[in-house]
N, C-alpha and C positions, 0 to 999 in steps of 0.2 A: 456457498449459497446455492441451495435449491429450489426447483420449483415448488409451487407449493403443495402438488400431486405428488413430487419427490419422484420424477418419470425420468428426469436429466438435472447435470450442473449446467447452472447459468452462469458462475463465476467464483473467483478463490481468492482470498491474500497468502503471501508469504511473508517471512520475517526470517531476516535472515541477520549474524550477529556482523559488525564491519571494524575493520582496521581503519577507516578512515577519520580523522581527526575532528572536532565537534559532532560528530555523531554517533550512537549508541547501536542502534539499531537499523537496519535497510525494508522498508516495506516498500511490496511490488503489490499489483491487483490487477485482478483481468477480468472479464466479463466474456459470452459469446459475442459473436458480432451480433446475433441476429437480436441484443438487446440492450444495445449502444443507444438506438432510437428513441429506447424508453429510459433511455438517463439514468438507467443501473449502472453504471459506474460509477454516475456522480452520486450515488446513493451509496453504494461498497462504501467508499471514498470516505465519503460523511460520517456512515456508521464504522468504519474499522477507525477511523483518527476520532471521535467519542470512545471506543473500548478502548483502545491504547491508554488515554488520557485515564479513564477512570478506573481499570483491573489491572494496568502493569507498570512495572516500574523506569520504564525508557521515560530519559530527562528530554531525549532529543534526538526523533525517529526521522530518518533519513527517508521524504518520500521520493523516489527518485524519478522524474518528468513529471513532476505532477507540483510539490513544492519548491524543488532543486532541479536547476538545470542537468543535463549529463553533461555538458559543457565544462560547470561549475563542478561537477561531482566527479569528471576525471581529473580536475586540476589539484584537488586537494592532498594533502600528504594523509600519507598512512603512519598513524600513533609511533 
């Protein structure tokens, strides 16, 4: 995600594949800080879990601190 000058990134996801069991997929997201205030992350968030859903084929994308504890997500086995 860019500004919309395209001067600097304001934020990215990743996706990365996992070994670990009921899950397909690992998405991460970050944002600058300086646009946490303005609720682009919850907006990333919003819009990357809409395009997952509707352009890829992950049954069951791992968000991790966001939908899934890391708590939860270091307890589970790996496939």
């Amino acid at each position: 995600m860019v500004a919309s000058d395209e001067s600097q990134v304001l934020g990215c996801s990743y996706f990365f594949p996992t070994d670990k069991v009921e899950y397909d997929v690992e998405v991460f997201l970050w944002v600058r800080e300086s646009e946490v205030a303005n609720d682009l992350c919850g907006v990333l968030f919003e819009v990357v879990q809409r395009w997952l859903t509707s352009h890829w084929p992950f049954d069951d994308p791992a968000y991790l601190g966001r939908k899934i504890s890391w708590e939860h997500w270091n307890s589970l086995p790996e496939k």
